[in-house]
C-alpha positions in Angstrom: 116.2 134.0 68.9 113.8 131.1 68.2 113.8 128.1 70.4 115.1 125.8 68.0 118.6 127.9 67.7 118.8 128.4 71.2 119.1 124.4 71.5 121.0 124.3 68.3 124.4 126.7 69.7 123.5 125.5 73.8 124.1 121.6 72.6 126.8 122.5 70.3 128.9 124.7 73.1 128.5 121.5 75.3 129.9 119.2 72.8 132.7 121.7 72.2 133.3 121.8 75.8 133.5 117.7 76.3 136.1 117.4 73.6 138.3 119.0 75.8 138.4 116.2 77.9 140.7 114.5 74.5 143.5 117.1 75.9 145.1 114.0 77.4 146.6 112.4 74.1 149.0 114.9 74.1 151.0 112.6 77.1 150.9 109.6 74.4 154.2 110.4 73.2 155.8 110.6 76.8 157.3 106.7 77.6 156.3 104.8 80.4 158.7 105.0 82.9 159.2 109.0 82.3 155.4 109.3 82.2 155.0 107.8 85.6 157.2 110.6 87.3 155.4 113.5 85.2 151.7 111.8 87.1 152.5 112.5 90.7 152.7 116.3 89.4 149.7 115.7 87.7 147.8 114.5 91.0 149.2 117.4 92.5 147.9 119.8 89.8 144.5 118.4 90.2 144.4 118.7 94.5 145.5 122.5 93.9 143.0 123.0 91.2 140.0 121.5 92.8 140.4 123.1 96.1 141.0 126.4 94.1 137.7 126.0 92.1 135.6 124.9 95.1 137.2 128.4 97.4 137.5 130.6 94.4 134.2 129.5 92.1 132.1 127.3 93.1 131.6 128.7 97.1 131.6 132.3 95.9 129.4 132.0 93.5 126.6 130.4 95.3 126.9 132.4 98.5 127.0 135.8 96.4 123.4 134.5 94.7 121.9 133.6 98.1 124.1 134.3 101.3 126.0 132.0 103.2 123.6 130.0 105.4 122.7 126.8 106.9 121.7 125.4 103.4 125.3 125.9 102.5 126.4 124.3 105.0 124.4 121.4 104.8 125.0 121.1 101.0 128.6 120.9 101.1 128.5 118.3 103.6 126.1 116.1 102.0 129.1 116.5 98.7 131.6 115.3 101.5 129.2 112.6 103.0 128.0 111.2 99.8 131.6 110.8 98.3 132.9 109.0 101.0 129.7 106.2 100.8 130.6 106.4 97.2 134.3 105.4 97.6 133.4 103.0 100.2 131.4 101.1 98.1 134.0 101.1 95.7 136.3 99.7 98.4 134.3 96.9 99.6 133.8 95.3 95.6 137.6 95.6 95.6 137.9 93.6 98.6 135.4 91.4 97.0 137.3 90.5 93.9 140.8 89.1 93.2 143.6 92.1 93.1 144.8 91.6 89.5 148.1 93.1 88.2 147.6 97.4 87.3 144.2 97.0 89.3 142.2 100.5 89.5 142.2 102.6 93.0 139.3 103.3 94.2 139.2 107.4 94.3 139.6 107.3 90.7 136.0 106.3 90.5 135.4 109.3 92.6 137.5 111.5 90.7 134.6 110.6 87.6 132.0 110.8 89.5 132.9 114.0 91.1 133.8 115.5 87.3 130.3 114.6 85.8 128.4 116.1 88.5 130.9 119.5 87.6 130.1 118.7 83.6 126.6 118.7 84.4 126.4 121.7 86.4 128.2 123.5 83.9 126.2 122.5 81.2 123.1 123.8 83.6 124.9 127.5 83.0 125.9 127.0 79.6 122.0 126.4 79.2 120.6 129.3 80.9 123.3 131.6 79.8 121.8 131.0 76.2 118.5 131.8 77.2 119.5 134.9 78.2 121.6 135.8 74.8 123.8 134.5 72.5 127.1 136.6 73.1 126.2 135.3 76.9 126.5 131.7 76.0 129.2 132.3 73.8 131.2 134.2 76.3 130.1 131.3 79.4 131.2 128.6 77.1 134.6 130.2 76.6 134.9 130.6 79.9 133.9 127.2 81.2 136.7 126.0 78.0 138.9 128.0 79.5 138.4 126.7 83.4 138.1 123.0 81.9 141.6 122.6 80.4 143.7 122.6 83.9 140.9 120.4 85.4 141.0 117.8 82.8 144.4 118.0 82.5 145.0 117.3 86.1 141.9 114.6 85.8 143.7 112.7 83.3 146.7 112.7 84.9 145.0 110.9 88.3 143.2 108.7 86.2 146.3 107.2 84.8 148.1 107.6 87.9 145.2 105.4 89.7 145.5 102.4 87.1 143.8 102.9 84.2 145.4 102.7 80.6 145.3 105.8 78.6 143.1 104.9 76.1 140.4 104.0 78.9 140.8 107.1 80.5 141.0 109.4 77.8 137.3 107.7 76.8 136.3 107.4 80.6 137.0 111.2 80.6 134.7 111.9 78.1 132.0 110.2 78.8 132.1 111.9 82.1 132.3 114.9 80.3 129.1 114.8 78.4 126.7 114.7 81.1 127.5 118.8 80.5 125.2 117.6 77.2 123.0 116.6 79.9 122.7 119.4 81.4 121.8 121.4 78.7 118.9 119.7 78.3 117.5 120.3 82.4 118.2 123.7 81.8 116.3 124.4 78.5 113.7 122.0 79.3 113.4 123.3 83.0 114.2 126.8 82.5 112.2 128.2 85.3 114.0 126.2 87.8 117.3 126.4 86.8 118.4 128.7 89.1 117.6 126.5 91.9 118.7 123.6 90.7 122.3 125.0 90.3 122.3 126.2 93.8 121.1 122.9 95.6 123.8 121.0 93.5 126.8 123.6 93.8 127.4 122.8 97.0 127.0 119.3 97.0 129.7 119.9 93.9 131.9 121.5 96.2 131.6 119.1 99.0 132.8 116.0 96.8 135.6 118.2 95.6 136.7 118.5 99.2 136.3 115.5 99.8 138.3 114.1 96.9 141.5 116.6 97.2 142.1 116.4 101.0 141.4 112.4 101.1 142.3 111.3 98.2 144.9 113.0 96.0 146.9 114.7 99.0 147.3 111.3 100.8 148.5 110.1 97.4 151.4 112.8 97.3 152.7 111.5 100.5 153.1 108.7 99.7 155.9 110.0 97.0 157.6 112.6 99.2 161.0 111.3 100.5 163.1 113.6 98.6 163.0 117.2 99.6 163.3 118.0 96.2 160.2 115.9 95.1 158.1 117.6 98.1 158.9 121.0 96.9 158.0 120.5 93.4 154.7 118.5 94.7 154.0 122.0 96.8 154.9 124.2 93.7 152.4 122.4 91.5 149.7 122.4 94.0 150.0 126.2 94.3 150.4 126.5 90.8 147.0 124.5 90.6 144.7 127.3 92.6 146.9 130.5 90.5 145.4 129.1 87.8 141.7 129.1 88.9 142.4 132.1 90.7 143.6 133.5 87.3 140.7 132.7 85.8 138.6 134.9 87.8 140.1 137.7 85.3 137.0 136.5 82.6 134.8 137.2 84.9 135.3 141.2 85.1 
């Protein structure tokens, strides 16, 4: 395939891909009050789903292309360490400026951040898959598609939960989602180094997801967990989140 066609069906998959992040206007219809009770479960979704694609994808697949070693190590801690300067910036300009009526939490900006470093990487494979074929890049698209839905589901959900209106985060969600677009690009431009590109910024990846799930969102389903029945539901939900990234592991046979 000439190199023109490669770019043509890589940029195209990407673009594809970042509409998904529009999955959110579905919840338009739901009404306000009603729509605030559906977010906690949301917020759980999204904790059960990261953790699931950071133990189940992300970890797995960098240690099976290069061992678990030190650099592993090291990577996922810089993701933890660099999300929590990120969200302490965000926290000191909040103390900074007057607290205004459905003001924006902080780890929602973490939340985006943490998604378009995900987009990007993904776009990375989506990239190099196509140099390899083009049933490979079709089939890696469908399967990113495929792992995107729950994620951006569940991002949407915390987004809104964490103050923004829906129309701003249905657009803040895909804007994060089209530094995939961005990715695509490195790879096909940098296609020699792609392969250690992805594995220096995997981990990183999965450190901020870490981060975000055990800090963030879990802290934020305690805080709405004084009914038993609430709790349960939260805890169904979160292991609901990591079935369905464990599920998705069936696309890869």
């Amino acid at each position: 395939m000439q190199l023109g066609q490669i770019w043509f069906y890589s940029l195209l998959s990407v673009f594809l891909i970042s509409l998904i992040s529009f999955i959110g206007v579905f919840t338009f219809r739901i009404k306000g009050q009603r729509l605030k009770k559906v977010l906690i479960y949301f917020v759980s979704f999204s904790a059960g789903a990261l953790f699931g694609d950071v133990f189940i994808h992300l970890l797995p697949e960098v240690v099976e292309e290069q061992g678990f070693g030190l650099n592993i190590g090291i990577g996922v801690l810089v993701g933890i360490v660099l999300f929590f300067i990120l969200e302490k910036f965000v926290h000191w300009q909040h103390c900074h400026v007057p607290e205004e009526k459905g003001h924006v939490h902080p780890f929602t900006y973490s939340i985006l951040v943490g998604d378009a470093l995900h987009n990007f990487i993904d776009g990375l494979i989506i990239g190099a898959s196509y140099l390899v074929s083009v049933p490979a890049g079709v089939a890696t698209t469908l399967a990113v598609a495929l792992h995107e839905i729950p994620q951006e589901i569940g991002d949407f959900g915390v987004l809104i939960h964490g103050g923004f209106s829906k129309g701003k985060a249905l657009m803040l969600n895909f804007l994060s989602a089209l530094t995939a677009v961005l990715g695509v690009i490195v790879a096909l431009a940098l296609s020699g180094m792609i392969e250690s590109i992805s594995l220096i910024l995997v981990p990183i990846a999965a450190g901020g997801f870490i981060y975000i799930a055990g800090s963030d969102l879990i802290p934020e389903l305690h805080k709405h967990s004084e009914k038993f029945g609430e709790s349960l539901g939260h805890l169904i939900v979160f292991i609901l989140g990591i079935l369905v990234m464990g599920l998705l592991l069936l696309l890869e046979i």
